[in-house]
MITORSE-381800 format. One record per residue: residue number from 1; residue in three letters; z, y, x of N, C-alpha, C in turn. Coordinates in nm, 4 decimals. Layout:
BEGIN
    nr   rest        nc3        nc2        nc1       cac3       cac2       cac1        cc3        cc2        cc1
   NUM    ALA          Z          Y          X          Z          Y          X          Z          Y          X
...
END
This chain:
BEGIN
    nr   rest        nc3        nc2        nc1       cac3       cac2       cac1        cc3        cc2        cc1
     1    UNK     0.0000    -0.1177     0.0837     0.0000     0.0000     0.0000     0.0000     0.1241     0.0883
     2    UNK    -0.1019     0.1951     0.0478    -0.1226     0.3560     0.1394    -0.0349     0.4510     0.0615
     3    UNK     0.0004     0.5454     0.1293     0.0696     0.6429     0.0895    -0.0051     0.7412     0.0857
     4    UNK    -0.0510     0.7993    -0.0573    -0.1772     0.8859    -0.0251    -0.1128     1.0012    -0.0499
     5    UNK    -0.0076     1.0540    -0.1064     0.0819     1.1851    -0.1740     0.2487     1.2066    -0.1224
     6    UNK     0.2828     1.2940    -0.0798     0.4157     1.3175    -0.0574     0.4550     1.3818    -0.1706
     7    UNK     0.5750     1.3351    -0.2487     0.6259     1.4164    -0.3301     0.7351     1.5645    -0.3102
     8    UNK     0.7417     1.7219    -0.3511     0.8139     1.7922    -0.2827     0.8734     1.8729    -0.3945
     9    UNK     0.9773     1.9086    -0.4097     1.0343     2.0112    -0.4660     1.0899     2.1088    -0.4324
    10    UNK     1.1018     2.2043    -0.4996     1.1938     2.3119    -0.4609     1.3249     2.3343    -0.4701
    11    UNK     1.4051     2.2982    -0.4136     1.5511     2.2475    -0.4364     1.6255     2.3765    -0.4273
    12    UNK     1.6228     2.4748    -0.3604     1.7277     2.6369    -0.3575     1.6132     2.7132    -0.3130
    13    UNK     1.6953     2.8318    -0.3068     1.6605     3.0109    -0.2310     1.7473     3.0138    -0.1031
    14    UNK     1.6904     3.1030    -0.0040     1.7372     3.1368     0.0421     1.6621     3.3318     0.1131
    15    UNK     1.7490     3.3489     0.1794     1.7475     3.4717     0.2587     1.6882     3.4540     0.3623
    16    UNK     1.5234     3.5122     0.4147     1.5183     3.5011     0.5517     1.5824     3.6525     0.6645
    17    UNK     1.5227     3.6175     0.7382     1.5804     3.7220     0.8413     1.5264     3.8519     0.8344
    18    UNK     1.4759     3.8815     0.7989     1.4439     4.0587     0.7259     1.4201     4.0813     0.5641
    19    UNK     1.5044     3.9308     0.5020     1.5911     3.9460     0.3793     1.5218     3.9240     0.2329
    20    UNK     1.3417     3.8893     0.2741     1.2569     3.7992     0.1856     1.3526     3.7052     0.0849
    21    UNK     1.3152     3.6754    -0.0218     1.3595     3.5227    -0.0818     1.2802     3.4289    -0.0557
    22    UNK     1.3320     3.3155    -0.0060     1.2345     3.1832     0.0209     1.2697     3.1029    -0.0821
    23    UNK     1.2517     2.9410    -0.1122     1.2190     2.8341    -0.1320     1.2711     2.7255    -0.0417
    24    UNK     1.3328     2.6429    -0.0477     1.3323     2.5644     0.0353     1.3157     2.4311    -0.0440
    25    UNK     1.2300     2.3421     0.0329     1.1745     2.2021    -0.0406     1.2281     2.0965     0.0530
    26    UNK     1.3001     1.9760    -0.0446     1.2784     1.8569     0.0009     1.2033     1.7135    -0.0903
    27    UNK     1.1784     1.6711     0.0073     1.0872     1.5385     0.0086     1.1549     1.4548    -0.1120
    28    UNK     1.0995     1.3745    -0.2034     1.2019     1.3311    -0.2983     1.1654     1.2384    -0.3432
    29    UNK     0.9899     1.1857    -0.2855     0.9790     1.0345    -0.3257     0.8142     1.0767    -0.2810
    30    UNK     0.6991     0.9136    -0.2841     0.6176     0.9453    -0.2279     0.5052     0.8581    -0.3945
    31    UNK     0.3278     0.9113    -0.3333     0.2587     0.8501    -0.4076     0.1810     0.7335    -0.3655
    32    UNK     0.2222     0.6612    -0.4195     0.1228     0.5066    -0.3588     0.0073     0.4659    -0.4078
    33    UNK    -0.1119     0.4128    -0.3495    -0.2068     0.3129    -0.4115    -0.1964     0.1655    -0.3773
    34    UNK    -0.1843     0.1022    -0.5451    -0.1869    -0.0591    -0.5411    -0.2986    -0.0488    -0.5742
    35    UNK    -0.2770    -0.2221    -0.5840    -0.4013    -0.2483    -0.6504    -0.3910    -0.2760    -0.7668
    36    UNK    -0.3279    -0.2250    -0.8724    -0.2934    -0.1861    -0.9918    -0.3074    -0.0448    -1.0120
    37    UNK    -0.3417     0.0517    -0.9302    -0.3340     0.2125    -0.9732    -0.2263     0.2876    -0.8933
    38    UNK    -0.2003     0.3923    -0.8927    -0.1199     0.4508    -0.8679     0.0351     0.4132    -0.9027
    39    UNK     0.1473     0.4489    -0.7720     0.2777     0.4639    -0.8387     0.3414     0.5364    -0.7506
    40    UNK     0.4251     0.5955    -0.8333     0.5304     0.6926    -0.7784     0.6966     0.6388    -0.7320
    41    UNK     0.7051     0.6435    -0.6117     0.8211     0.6062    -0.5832     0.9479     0.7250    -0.5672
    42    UNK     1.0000     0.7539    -0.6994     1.1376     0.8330    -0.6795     1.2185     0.8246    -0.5747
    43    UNK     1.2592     0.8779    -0.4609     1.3792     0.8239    -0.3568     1.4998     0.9518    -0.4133
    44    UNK     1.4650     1.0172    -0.4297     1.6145     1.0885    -0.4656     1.5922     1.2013    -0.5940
    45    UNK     1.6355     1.2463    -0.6779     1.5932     1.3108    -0.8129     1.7343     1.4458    -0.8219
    46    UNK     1.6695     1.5390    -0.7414     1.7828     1.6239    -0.7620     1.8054     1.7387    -0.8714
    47    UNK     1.9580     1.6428    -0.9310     1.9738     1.7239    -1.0852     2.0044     1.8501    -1.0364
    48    UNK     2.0834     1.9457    -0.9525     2.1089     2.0506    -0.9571     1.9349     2.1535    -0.9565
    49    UNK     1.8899     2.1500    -0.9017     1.7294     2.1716    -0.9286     1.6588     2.2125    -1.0362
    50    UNK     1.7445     2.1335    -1.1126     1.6053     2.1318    -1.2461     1.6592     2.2611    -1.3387
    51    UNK     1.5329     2.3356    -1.4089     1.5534     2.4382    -1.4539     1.4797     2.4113    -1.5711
    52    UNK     1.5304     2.5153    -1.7147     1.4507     2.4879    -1.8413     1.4598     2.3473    -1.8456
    53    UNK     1.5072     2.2486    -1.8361     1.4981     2.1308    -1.8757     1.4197     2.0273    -1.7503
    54    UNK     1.3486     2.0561    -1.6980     1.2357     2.0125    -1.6040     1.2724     2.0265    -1.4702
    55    UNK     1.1838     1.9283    -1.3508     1.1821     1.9734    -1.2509     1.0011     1.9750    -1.2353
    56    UNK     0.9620     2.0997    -1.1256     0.8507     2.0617    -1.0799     0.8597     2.0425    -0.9181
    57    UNK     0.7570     1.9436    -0.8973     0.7209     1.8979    -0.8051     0.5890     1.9073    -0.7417
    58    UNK     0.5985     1.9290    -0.6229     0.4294     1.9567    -0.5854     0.3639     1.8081    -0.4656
    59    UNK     0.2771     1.7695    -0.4779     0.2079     1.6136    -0.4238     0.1501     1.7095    -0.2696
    60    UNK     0.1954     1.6868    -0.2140     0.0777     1.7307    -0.0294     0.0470     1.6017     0.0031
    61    UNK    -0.0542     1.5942     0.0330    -0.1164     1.4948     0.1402    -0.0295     1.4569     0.2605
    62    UNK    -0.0516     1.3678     0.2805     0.0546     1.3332     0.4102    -0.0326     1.3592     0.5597
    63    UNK     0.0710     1.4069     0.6326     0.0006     1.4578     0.7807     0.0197     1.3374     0.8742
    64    UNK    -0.0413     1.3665     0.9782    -0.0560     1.2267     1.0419     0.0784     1.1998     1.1162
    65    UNK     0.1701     1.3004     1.1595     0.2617     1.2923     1.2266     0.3936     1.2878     1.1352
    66    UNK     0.3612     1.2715     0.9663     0.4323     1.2692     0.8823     0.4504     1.1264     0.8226
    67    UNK     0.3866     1.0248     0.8521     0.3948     0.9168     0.8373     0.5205     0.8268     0.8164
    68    UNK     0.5561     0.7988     0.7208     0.7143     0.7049     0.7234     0.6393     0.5967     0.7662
    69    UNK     0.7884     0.4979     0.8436     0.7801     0.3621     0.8706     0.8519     0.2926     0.7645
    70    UNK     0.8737     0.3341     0.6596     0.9438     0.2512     0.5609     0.8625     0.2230     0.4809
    71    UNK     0.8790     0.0601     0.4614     0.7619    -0.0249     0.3833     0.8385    -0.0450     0.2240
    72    UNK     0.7283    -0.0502     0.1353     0.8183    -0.0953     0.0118     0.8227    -0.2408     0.0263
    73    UNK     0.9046    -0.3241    -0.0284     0.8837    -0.4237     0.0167     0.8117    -0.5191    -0.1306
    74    UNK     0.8082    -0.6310    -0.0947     0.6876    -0.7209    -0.1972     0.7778    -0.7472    -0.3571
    75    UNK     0.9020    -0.7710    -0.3355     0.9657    -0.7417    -0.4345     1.0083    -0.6605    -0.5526
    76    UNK     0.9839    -0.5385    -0.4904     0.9651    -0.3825    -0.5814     0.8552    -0.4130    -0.6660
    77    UNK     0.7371    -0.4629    -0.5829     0.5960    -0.4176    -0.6487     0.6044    -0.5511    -0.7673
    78    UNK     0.6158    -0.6728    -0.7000     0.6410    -0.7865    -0.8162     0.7176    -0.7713    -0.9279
    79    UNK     0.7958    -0.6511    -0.9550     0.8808    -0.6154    -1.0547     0.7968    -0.5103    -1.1613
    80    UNK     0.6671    -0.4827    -1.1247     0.5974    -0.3526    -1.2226     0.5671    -0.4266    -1.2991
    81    UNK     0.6086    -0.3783    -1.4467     0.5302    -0.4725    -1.5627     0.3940    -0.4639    -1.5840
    82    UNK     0.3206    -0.4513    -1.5168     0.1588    -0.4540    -1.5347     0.0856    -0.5642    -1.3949
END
């Protein structure tokens, strides 16, 4: 399974150094291709975050030096009901 999508959110604000508001994002699960279609693997779902009811999340492409070594393993995937 390729990892074709990083999942990212915007988790706080902050202050930069001549006092801008930023954004700061973490990583929170990734997008996979089976050979069943697409799936999204949640790794962490942060409730303080979510606003109006929702969180959004934005998909980047993964960089080459961004690569995880963590495999899903054969068991996860044998568990999708499709």
């Amino acid at each position: 399974m390729a990892i074709t999508h990083f999942v990212k959110a915007a988790v706080s604000e902050y202050q930069d150094k001549e006092g801008a508001t930023k954004k700061r994002y973490q990583s929170i699960g990734v997008i996979m291709e089976t050979k069943h279609g697409l799936m999204l693997k949640l790794e962490i779902l942060p409730l303080y975050a979510i606003k109006e009811g929702g969180l959004l999340a934005y998909l980047n492409p993964p960089e080459d030096k961004a690569i995880p070594t963590q495999q899903v393993s054969k068991e996860f995937i044998d568990d999708v009901p499709f």
